[in-house]
N, C-alpha and C positions, 0 to 999 in steps of 0.2 A: 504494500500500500504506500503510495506517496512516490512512486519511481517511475521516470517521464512515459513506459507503455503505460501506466494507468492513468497517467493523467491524460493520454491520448482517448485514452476507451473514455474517459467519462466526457473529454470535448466532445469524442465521437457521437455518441449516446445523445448527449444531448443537442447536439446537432440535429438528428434523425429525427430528434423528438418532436423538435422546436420545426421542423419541415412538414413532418406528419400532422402537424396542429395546425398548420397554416391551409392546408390542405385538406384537411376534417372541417375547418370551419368554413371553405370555399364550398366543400361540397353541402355544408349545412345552408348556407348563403343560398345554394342552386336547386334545394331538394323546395325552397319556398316558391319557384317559378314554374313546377309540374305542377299538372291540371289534375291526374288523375290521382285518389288517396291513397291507393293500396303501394304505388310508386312512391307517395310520397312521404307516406310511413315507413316505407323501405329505407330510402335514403336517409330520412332523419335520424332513425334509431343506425341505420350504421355507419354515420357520421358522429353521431356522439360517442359510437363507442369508440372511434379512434380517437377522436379529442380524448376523451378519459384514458386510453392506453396513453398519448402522448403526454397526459400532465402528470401519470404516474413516472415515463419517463424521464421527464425533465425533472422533479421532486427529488427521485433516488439519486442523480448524482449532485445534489447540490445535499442532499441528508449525509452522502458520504465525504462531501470535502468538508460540509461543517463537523463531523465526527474526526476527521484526520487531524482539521486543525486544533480540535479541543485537546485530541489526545497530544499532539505535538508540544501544546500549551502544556498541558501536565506535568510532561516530560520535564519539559524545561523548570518549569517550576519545583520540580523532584531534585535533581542537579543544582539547585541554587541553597536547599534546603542543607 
């Protein structure tokens, strides 16, 4: 934890996230211009569920750098002790 491949994975991640959310809400945006309902319940509910996969994505790597940083804090503050 904390060695530049993971800090790539969680730019990575959260990249992906932050792309798939933009793109969940575009098709959210889109599913409001069909006519027909059964489409357009379609589209809604799986549109939100990528938004929700995507905010759980982008959550986990910002939960793991605040966790790395704490424990780093600790650390240091263990060493001073």
């Amino acid at each position: 934890m904390g060695s530049p491949l993971w800090w790539l994975k969680m730019a990575a991640v959260g990249a992906l996230s932050l792309y798939f959310l933009f793109l969940g809400i575009n098709q959210l945006l889109a599913a409001y211009a069909l006519n027909h309902p059964q489409l357009f319940l379609l589209h809604f509910f799986s549109s939100s569920f990528v938004i929700l996969i995507s905010l759980v994505g982008i959550a986990c790597p910002i939960f793991q750098i605040l966790a790395l940083l704490k424990a780093r804090r600790a650390e240091a503050a263990g060493k001073q002790s």
